[in-house]
C-alpha positions as CSV (number, residue, x, y, z in Angstrom):
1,X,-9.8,-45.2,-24.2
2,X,-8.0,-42.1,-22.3
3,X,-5.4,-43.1,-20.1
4,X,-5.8,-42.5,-16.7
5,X,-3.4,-40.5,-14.3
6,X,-0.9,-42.2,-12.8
7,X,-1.5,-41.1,-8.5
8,X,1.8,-40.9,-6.9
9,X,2.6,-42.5,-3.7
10,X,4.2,-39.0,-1.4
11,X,3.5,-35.3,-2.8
12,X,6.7,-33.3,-1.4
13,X,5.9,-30.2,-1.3
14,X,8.9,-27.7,-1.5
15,X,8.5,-23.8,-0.3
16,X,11.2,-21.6,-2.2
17,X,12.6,-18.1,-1.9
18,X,15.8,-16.8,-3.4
19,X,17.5,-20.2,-3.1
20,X,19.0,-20.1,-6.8
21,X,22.9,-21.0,-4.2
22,X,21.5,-23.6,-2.4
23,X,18.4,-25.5,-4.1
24,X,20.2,-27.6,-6.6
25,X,21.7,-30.1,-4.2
26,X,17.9,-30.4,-2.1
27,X,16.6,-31.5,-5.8
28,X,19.4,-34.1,-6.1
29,X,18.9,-35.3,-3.2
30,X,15.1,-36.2,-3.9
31,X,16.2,-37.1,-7.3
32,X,18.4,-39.9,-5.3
33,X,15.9,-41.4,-3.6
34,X,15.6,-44.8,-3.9
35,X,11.7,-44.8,-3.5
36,X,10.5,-43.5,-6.8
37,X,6.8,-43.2,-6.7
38,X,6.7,-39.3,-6.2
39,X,6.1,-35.9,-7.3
40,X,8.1,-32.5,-5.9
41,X,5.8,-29.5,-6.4
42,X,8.1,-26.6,-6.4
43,X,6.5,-23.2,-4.7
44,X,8.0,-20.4,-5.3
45,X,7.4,-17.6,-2.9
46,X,8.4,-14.5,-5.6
47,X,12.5,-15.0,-5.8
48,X,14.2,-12.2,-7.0
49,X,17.0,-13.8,-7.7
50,X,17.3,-16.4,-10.6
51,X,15.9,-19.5,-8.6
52,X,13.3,-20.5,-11.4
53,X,16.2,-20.3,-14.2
54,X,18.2,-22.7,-11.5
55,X,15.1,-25.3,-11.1
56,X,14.3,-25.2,-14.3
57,X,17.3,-26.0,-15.6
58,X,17.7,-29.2,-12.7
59,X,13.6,-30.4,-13.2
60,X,13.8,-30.7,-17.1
61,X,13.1,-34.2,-18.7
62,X,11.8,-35.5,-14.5
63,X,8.0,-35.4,-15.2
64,X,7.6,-36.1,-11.2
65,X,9.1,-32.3,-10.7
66,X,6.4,-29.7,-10.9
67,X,7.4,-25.6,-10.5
68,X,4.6,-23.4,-9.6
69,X,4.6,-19.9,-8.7
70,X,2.6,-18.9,-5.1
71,X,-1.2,-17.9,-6.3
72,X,-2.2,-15.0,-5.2
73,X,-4.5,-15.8,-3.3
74,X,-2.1,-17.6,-0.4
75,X,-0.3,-15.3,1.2
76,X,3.5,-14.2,0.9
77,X,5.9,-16.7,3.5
78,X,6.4,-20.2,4.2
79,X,2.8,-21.1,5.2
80,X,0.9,-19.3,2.6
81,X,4.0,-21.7,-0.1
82,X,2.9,-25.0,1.5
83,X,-0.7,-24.4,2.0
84,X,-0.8,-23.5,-2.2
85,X,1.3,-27.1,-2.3
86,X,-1.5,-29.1,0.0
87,X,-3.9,-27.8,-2.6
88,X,-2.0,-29.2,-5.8
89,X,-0.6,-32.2,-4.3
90,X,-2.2,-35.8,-5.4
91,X,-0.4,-38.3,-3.3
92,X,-1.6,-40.4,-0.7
93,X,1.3,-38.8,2.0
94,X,2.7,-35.6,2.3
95,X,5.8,-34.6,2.9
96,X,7.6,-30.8,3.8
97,X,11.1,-30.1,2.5
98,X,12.9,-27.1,2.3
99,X,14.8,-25.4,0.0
100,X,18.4,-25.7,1.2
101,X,18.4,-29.3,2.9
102,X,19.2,-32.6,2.1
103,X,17.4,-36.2,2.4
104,X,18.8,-39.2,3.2
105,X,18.8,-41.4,0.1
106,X,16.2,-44.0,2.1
107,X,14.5,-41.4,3.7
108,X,10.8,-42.2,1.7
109,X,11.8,-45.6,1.2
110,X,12.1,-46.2,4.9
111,X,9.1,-43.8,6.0
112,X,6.6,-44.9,3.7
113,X,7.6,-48.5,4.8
114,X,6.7,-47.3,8.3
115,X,3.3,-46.3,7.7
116,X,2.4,-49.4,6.4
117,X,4.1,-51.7,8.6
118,X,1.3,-50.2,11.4
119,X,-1.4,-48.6,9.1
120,X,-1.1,-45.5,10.9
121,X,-1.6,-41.9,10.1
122,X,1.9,-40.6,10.5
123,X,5.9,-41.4,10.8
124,X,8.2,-39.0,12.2
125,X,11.9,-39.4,11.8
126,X,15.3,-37.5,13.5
127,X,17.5,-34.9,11.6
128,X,20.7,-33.7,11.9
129,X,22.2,-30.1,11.4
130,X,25.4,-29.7,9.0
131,X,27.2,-26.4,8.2
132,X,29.4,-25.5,5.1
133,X,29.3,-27.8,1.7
134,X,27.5,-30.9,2.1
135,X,29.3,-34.1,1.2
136,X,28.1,-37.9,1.2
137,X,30.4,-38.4,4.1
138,X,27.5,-37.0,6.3
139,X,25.3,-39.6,5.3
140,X,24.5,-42.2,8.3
141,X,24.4,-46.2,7.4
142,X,20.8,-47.1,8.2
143,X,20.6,-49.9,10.7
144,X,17.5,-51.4,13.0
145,X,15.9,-48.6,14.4
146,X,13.4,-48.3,17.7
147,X,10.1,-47.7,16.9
148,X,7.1,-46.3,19.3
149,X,3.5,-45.6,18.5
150,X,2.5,-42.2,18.7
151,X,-1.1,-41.4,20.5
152,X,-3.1,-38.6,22.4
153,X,-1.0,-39.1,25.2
154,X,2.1,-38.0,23.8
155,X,1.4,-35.3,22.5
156,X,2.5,-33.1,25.8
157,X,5.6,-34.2,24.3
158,X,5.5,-33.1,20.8
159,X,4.5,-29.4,22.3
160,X,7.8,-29.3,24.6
161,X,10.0,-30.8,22.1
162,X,10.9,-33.6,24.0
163,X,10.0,-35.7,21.0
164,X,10.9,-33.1,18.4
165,X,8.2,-32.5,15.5
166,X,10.4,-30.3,12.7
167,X,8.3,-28.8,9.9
168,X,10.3,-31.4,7.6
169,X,10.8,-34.6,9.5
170,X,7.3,-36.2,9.2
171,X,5.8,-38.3,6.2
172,X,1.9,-37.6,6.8
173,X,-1.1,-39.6,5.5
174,X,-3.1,-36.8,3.3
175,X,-6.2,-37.4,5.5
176,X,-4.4,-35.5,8.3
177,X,-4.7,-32.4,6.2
178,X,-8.1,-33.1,4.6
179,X,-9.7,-30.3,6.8
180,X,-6.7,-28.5,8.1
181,X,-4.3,-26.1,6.5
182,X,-1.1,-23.7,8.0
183,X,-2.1,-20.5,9.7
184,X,-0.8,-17.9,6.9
185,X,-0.3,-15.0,9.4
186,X,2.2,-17.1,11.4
187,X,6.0,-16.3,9.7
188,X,7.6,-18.7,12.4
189,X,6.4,-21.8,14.7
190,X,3.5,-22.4,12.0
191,X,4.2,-26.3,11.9
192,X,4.3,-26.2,15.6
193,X,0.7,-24.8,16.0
194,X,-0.5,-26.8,13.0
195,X,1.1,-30.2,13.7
196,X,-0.3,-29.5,17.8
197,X,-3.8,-29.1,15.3
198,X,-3.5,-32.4,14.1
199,X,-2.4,-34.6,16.9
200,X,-4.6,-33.0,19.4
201,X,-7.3,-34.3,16.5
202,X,-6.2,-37.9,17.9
203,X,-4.2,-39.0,14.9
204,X,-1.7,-41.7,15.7
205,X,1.7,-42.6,14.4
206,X,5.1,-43.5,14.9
207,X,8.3,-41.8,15.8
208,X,11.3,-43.7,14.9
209,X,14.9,-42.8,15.7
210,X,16.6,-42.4,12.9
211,X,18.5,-39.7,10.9
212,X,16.6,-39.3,7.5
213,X,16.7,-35.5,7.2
214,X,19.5,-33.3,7.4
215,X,19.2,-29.6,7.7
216,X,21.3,-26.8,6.8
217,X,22.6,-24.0,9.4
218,X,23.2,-20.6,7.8
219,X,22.6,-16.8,9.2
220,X,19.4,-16.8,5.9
221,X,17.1,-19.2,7.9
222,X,13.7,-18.2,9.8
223,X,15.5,-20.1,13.0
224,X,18.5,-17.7,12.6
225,X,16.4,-14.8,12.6
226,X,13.9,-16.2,15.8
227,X,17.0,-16.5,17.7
228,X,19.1,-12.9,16.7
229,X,15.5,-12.0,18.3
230,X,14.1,-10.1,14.8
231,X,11.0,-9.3,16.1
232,X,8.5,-10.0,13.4
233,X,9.6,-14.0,14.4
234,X,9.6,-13.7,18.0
235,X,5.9,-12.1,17.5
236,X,4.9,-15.0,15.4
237,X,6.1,-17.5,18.0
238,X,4.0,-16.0,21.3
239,X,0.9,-16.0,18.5
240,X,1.5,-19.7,17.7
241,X,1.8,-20.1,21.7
242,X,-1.5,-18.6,22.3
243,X,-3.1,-20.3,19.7
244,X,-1.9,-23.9,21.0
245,X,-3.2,-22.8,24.3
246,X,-6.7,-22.1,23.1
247,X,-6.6,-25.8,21.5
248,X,-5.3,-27.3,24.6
249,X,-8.2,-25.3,26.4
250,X,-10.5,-26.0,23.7
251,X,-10.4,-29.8,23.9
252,X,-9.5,-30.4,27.3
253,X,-6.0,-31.6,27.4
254,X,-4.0,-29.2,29.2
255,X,-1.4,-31.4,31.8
256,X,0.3,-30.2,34.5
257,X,3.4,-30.1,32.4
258,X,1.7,-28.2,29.4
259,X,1.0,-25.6,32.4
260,X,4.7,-25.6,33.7
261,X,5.8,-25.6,30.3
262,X,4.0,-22.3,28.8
263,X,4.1,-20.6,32.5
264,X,8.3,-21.3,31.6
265,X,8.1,-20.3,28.3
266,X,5.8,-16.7,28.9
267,X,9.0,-15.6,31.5
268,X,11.9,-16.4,29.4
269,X,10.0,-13.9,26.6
270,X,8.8,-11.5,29.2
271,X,5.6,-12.2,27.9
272,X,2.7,-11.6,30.2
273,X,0.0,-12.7,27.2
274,X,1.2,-16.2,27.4
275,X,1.2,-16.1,31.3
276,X,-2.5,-14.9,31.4
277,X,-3.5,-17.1,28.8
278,X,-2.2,-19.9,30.1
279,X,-3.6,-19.4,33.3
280,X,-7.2,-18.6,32.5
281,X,-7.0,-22.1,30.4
282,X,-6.2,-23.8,33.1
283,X,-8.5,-22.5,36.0
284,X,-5.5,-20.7,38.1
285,X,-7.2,-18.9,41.0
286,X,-6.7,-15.1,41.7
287,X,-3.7,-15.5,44.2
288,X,-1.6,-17.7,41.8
289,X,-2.8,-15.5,39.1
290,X,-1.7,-12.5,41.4
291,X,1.7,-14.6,41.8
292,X,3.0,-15.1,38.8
293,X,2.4,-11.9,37.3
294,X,3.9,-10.2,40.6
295,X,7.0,-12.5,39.7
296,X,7.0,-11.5,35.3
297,X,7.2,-8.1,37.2
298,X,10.3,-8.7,38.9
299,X,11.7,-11.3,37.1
300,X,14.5,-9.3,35.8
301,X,15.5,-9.1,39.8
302,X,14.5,-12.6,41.1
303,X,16.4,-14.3,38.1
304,X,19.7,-14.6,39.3
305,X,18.2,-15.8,42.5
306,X,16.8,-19.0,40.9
307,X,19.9,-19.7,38.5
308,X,22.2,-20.0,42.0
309,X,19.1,-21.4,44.0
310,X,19.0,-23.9,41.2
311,X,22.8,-24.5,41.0
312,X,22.9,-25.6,44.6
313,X,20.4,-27.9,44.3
314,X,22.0,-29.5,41.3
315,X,25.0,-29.7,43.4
């Protein structure tokens, strides 16, 4: 009689590129987790530098570690990585890690506990930033923790950030990927337009505060580069803008504070794109149309104005 295939429980997929410095303590870390019941595919985006000698020599005699290199038919960068990962991956929840971070040693235990406490589709959990060598001294005790569902409704606040949805802080059921994969011509904000795909979809779940990720800050990070204002990232993030616009449109759940929020976010880029687009989706008229693009015009001017307008008012 053959055996059958042992399914594992969480399929963490793991994106890499020239992390060969940095990797080995993110596989320890998932190699000290105290829930066992999963498997680590390892994608590796072509390194140049000798990451697979590094894995390799950290995965051998762990049967749950599995290193791949990107097919060719994803494309190069992060989403193309994970979307070759959601096709391997054989466990009933997914889970996004990258290459230079660390888990919490109860991080699955705790998240998978989550998710079937309620039943739900999803369980999002809080991170915190380190810089330098990591040490155990950063780990957090885990104590009771608040818990709130997750529906429809929130989602205005997944978009703003006011609950924050990082690409790496959310065990998902598989089902909310069964249809739905990462836009590959995104290189930055791709789990912010895909994760807005999925909630606006209706899936529920629950956010829980509690630190179970912790995330690396170094000058070699796609978030470094968004914010030193490279371009080719800043680009990426107005597309994924304007594609969560057209969803919002789409399916009809545009809020006054989705509005504010995009109309906000098109003048701090000088983007007029976002400002049109966001307009048009939610039925602006031709004089506030006329108004706001009259003020991108001479925002460089009025700016100052509202930062001491603003100031008094505070005061």
């Amino acid at each position: 009689m053959k055996e059958e295939l042992q399914i594992p429980q969480v399929s963490v997929i793991m994106a890499t590129f020239n992390r060969r410095h940095l990797i080995e303590e993110t596989l320890n870390s998932l190699r000290r987790q105290s829930f066992e019941d999963w498997e680590c595919l390892i994608i590796d985006d072509g390194s140049t530098d000798n990451t697979a000698v590094v894995v390799e020599k950290n995965i051998k005699g762990d049967k749950r570690f599995h290193y791949f290199k990107r097919a060719k038919k994803y494309s190069q960068g992060l989403p193309g990585s994970r979307n070759n990962g959601l096709d391997l991956a054989k466990g009933r929840y997914i889970m996004f890690v990258d290459d230079d971070d660390i888990l919490h040693p109860e991080n699955l235990q705790v998240s998978v506990n989550v998710l079937e406490k309620y039943e739900t589709s999803f369980c999002r959990f809080d991170k915190k930033p380190f810089t330098g060598n990591w040490t155990e001294n950063n780990l957090n005790k885990i104590d009771k923790f608040k818990e709130e569902l997750f529906r429809i409704n929130d989602l205005e606040k997944m978009i703003t950030g006011k609950i924050p949805f990082a690409s790496c802080t959310v065990l998902w059921s598989r089902r909310c990927f069964q249809n739905l994969r990462f836009n590959e011509e995104l290189m930055y904000a791709e789990e912010w337009e895909c994760y807005t795909r999925i909630l606006s979809e209706g899936y529920e779940g629950v956010s829980i505060e509690q630190v179970l990720y912790f995330n690396r800050k170094h000058s070699n990070s796609n978030t470094a580069e968004f914010w030193e204002n490279d371009q080719a990232r800043v680009s990426s993030y107005v597309q994924a803008a304007i594609e969560i616009i057209s969803v919002l449109k789409k399916k009809n759940l545009f809020t006054p504070g989705l509005k504010n929020f995009f109309l906000r976010l098109g003048f701090n880029l000088r983007n007029k794109e976002i400002i049109e687009e966001t307009l048009f989706a939610t039925g602006a008229g031709k004089f506030e149309k006329m108004q706001y693009l009259m003020g991108l015009k001479y925002y460089s001017w009025l700016r100052p104005i509202f930062y001491i307008k603003g100031k008094i008012l505070r005061n």
